[in-house]
C-alpha positions as CSV (number, residue, x, y, z in Angstrom):
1,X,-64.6,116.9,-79.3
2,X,-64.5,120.7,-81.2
3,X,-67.5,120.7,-83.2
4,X,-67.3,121.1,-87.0
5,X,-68.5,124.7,-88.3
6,X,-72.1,124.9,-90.2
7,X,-71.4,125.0,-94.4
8,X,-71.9,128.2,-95.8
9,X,-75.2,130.1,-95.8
10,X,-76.7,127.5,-93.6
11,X,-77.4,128.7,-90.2
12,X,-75.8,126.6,-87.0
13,X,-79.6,125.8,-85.8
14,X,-80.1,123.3,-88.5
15,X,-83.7,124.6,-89.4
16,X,-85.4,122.7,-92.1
17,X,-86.6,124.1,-95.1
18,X,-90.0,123.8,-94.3
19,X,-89.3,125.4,-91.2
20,X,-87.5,128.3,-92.9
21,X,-90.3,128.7,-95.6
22,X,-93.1,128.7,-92.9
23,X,-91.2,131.8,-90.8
24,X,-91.0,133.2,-93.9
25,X,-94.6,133.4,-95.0
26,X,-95.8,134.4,-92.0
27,X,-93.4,137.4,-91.6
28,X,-94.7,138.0,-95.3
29,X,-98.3,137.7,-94.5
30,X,-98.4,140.7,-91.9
31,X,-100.2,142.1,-89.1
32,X,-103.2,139.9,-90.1
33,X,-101.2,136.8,-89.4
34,X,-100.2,137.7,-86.0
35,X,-104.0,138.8,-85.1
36,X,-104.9,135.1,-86.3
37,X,-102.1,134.1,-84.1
38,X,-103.1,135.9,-81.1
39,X,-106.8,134.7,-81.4
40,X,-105.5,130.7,-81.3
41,X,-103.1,131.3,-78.6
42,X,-106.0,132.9,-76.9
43,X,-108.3,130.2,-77.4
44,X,-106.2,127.5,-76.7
45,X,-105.2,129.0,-73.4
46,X,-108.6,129.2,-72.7
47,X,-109.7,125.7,-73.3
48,X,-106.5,124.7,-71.2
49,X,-107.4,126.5,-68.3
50,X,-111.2,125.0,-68.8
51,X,-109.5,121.2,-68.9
52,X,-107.2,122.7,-65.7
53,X,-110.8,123.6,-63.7
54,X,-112.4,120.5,-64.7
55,X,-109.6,118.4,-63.5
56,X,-109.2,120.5,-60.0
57,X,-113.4,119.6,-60.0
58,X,-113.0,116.3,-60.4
59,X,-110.2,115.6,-57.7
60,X,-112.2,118.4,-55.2
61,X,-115.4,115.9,-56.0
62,X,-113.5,113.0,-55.4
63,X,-111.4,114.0,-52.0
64,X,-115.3,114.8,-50.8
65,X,-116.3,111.5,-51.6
66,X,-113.3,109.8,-50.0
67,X,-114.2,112.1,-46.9
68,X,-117.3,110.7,-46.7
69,X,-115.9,107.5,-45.2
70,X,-113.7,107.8,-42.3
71,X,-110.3,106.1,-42.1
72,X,-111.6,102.8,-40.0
73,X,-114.2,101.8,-42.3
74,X,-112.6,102.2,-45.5
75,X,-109.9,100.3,-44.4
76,X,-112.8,97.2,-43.2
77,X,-113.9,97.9,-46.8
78,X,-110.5,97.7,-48.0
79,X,-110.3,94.2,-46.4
80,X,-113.2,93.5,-48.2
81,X,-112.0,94.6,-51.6
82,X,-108.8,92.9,-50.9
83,X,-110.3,89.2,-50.1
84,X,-110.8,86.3,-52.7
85,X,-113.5,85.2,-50.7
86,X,-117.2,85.2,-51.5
87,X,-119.7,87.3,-49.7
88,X,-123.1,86.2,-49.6
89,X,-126.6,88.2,-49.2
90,X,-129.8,86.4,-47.8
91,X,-133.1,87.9,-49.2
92,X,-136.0,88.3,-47.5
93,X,-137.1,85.0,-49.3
94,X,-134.3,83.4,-48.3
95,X,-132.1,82.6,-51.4
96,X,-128.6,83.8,-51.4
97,X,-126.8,86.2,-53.8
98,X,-122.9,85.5,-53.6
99,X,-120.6,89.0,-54.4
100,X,-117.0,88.6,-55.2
101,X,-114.9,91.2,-52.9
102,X,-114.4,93.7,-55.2
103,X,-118.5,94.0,-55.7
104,X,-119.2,93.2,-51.6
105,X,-116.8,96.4,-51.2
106,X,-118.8,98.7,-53.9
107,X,-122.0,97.8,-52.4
108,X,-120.8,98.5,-48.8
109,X,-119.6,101.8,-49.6
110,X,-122.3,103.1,-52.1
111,X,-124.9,102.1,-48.5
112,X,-122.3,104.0,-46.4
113,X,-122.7,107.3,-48.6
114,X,-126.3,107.1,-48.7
115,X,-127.1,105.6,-45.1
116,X,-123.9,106.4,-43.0
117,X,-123.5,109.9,-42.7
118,X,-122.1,111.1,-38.9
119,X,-120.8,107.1,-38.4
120,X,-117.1,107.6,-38.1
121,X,-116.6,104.5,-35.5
122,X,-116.1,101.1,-36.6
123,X,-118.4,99.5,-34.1
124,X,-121.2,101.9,-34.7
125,X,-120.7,101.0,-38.5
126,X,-121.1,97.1,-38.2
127,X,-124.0,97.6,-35.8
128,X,-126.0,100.2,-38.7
129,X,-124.7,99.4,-41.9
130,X,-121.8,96.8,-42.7
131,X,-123.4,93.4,-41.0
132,X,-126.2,92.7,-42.2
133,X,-128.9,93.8,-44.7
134,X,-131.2,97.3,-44.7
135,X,-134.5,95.9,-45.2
136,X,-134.2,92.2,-43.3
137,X,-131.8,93.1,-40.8
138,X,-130.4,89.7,-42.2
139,X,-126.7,89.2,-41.4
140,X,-124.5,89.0,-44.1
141,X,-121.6,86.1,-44.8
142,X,-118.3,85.0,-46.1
143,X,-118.5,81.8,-47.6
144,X,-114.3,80.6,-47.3
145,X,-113.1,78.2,-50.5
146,X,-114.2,74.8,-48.4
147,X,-118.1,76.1,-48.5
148,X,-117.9,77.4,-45.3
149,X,-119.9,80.1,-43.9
150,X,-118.7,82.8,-41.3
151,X,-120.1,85.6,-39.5
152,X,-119.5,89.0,-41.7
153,X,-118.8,90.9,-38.8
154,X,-116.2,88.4,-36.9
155,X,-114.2,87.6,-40.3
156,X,-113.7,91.4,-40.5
157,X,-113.1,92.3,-37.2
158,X,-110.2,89.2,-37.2
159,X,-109.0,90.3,-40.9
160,X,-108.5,93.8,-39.3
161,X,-106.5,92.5,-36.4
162,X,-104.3,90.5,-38.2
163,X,-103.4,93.4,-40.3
164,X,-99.3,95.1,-39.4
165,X,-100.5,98.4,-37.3
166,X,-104.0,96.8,-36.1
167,X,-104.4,98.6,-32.2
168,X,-103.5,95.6,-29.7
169,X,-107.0,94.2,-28.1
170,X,-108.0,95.7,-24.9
171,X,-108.0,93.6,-21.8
């Protein structure tokens, strides 16, 4: 379809009149117009490659933290995270304190940061951190919809073997 030819005096790109009348001023207004010009170009660059930094900070500061955790326990954590189920915590006292997955998961990796350093092996993480409590020693639960209580430790160790991918058991 041939395209129809601009009216005359109007130019082909369509620019508006307030376009037009802008150009116009500031070819008007000069050499001091472009030095104003310059300096916001400037400083916008700058603050965009300040926001740029920040961001590279952040995803650096967050790849560390990830890091922190090797591959086999985050994904026992991830289990964790995943589950409906309730977890439960026995105090020194003896009442429990129930965590939904998601919270169970937070507190499990927040110890693991602070407590877990050089524990890349599932097995050595269950036996120092993720089955049972830092000041008891008391083992910690998950308490399935009919009110039942299970062993942390075995519920994740089975969740984990049930998973596509989970290594075959040894004989």
């Amino acid at each position: 379809m041939p395209r129809a030819a601009a009216p005359p005096g109007r130019s082909p790109s369509h620019l508006g009149p307030a376009v037009l009348l802008a150009l116009a001023a500031a070819l008007a207004a000069g050499p001091a117009c472009d030095e104003k010009f310059q300096s916001f170009l400037a400083n916008a660059s700058k603050k965009q490659m300040e926001r740029e930094a920040k961001q590279a900070e952040e995803a650096a500061r967050k790849a560390r933290k990830e890091a922190a955790i090797s591959p086999p326990i985050r994904r026992a954590i991830a289990v964790v995270r995943d589950s409906d189920y309730d977890f439960v915590s026995v105090s020194g006292d003896g009442t429990k304190k129930r965590y939904s997955g998601f919270d169970f998961a937070a507190m499990l990796e927040s110890k693991t940061r602070w407590l877990g350093r050089g524990i890349d092996e599932l097995p050595a993480w269950f036996d120092e951190i993720g089955s049972k409590t830092f000041f008891g020693g008391r083992r910690y639960y998950v308490r399935l919809p009919s009110g039942r209580e299970l062993d942390f430790r075995a519920w994740v160790e089975a969740e984990l073997a049930a998973l596509p991918g989970a290594p075959s058991p040894t004989p």
